[in-house]
N, C-alpha and C positions, 0 to 999 in steps of 0.2 A: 554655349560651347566654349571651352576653355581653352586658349593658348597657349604654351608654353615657351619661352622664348630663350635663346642659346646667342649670350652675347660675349663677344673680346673686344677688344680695340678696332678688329679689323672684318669682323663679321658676324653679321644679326640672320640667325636660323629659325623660323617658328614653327611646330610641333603641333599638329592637332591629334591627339589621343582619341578622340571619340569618331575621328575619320581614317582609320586603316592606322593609326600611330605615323601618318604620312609627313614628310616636310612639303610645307607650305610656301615658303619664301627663303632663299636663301641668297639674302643681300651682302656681296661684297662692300664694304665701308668705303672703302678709298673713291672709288669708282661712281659707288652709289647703282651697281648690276646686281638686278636678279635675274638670277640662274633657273628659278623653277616656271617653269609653263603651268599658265593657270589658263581652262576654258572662259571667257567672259561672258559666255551666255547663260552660265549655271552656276548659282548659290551654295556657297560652303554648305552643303545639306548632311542629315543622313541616308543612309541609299540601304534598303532591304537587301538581304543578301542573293535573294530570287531574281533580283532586275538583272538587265541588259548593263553589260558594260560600259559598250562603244556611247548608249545614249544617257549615258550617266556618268560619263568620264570628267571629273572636275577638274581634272592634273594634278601637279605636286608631285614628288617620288616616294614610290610604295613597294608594293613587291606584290609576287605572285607565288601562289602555293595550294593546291599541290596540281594544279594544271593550270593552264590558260584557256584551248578551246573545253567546252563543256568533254568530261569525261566518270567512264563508270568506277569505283572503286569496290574493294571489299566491304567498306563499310555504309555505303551508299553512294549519291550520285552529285560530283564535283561544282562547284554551282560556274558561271561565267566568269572569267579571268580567276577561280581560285575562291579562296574565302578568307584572306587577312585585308584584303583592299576595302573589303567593305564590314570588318570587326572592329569593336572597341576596345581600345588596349588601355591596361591598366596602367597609371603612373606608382611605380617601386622606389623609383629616388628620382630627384631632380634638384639642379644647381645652375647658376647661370655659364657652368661649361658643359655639363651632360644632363642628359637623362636618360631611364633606363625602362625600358616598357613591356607589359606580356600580354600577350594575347591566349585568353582563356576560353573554355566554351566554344570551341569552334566542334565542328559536324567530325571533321578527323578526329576528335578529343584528345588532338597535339596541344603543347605547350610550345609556344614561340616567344623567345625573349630575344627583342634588339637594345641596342645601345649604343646612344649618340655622344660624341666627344668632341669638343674643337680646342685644336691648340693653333695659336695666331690664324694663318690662315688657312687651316683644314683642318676640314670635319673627317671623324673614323666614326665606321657603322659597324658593330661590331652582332651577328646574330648567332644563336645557339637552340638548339632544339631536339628533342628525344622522339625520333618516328617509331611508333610502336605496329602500327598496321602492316601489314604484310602485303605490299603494294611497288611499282613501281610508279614513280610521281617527280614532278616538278618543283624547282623553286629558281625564280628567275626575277631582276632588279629590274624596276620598270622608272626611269628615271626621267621625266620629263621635261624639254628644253627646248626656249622660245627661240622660234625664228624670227631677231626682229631687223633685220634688212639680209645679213647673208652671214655665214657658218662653214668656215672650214674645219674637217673634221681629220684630224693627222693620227695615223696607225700603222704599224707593220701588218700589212696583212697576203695572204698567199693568197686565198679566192674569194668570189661574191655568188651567193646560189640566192634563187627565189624563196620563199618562204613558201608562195601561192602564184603557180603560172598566171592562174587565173586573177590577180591582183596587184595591181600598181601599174606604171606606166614610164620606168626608166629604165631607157635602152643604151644608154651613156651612162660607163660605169665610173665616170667622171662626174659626173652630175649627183652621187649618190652622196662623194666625197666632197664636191665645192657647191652649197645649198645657199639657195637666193630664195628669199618670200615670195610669195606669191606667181609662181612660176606655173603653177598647175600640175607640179610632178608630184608621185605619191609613191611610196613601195615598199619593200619590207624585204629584208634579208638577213640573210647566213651571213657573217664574216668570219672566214678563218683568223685571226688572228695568230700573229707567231711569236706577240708580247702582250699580257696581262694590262694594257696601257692604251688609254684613247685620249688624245687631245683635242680641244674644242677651241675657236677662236673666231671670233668675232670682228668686224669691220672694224672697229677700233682698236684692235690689238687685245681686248681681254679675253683672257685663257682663265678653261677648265682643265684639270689633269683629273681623270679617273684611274683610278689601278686598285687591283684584286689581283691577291696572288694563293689565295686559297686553293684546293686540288678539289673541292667544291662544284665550281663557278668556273669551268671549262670552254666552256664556249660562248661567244656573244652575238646576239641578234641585234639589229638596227632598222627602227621603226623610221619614217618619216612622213611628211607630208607640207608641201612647201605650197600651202594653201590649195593643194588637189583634191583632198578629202575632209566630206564636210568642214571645206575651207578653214580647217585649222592648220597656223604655219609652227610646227612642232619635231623635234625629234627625241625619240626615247632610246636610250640610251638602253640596255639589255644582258648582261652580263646571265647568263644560267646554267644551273645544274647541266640539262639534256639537252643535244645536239638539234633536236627537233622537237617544231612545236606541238605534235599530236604524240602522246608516251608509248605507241604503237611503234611508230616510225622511229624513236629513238630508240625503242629497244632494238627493232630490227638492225639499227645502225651501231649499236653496243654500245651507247653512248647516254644510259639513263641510270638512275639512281631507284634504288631498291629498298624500303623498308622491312623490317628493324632497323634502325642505326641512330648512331649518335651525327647529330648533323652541327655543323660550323661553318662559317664562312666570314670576312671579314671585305670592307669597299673603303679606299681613302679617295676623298674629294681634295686637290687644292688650288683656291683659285690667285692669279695675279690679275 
């Protein structure tokens, strides 16, 4: 399995193409932090596109497309979290500041091209893609980040809704925002946001800045789990297309994306 690796003076990114085109590691140099959550119980593998997710979740940041929970489409039936997380993408160029990746052959028979850049200290994701199917559908940033003692996470934001009454365990909408390991709490939410921007920071002062300001990538979700759920201390980071996670409820909500179209959206990372 091959790596590709995206180095500056100030940060080593690695790339695996034949795992969803996902980043693997994304070590600030000064600091010597990585930023991506890796599960330690499972093996850089390949994963069939028919498995379970949740029990096949290596980490790294990937995306989702063109659903999350399992759904029906016009041209057949959506696999678990999508079908680029578990595609091989092909390498188009590559340099030690970008590289540029498509995902072919997928059950949609979309073409998905991303493309990674770093200048000093951030990375730009830059994706593009032609929906031809006649569907309403998903595309959502699944970014994942270790909880390794505690994470505050800094946002404008208006409200916090459930994803799943039935799921998670935080009734302190403080606790969502100030995340300590191993706490036992776990949950999944809506956040309004009323800036395109989320800060992440750590016990020692290192910060992530995410921002997307595409008309794309509307709304953000925020996964967590501060060792509550199959004890991984994690949070994913969620920027997407549609307001809700089932394309049902988001349509009802006006809030989903409709094929035909030309799709774009574009995510900058920077870390201190």
């Amino acid at each position: 399995m091959k790596i590709y690796t995206l180095e500056n003076t100030q940060l080593n990114i690695k790339v695996l193409p034949e795992l969803g085109g996902r980043i693997d590691s994304f070590i600030y140099k000064p600091t010597n932090k990585n930023w991506v959550w890796k599960n330690k119980k499972l093996p850089n593998t390949t994963v069939s596109k028919f498995s379970n997710y949740d029990d096949n979740w290596q980490g790294g940041w990937e995306e989702l497309f063109p659903n999350d929970a399992v759904e029906k489409f016009s041209w057949g039936q959506g696999f678990d979290h999508g079908e680029l997380w578990s595609s091989n993408w092909s390498v188009e160029e590559f340099s030690n500041e970008h590289i540029y990746l498509k995902a072919t052959n997928l059950e949609s028979t979309v073409l998905f091209e991303k493309k990674f850049e770093i200048t000093d200290n951030k990375l730009t994701c830059k994706y593009t893609s032609r929906i031809e199917f006649e569907d309403y559908f998903l595309f959502k940033l699944h970014l994942a980040i270790p909880i390794e003692d505690s994470l505050i996470i800094k946002c404008n934001y208006g409200s916090v809704e459930k994803v799943d009454k039935n799921f998670g365990n935080i009734t302190d909408e403080k606790n969502i925002f100030e995340i300590k390991k191993n706490t036992g709490l776990f949950d999944f939410s809506y956040i309004n946001l009323k800036e395109k921007q989320v800060v992440l920071e750590d016990r020692l002062k290192n910060t992530l800045m995410l921002s997307y300001g595409d008309e794309y990538l509307d709304n953000f979700w925020l996964f967590q789990s501060q060792g509550g759920w199959r004890n991984h201390n994690v949070v994913v980071l969620e920027p997407a297309s549609n307001s809700k996670k089932y394309i049902k409820d988001a349509v009802s909500d006006g809030k989903a994306l409709k094929g035909p179209m030309s799709f774009k959206c574009t995510y900058q990372i920077e870390v201190k």
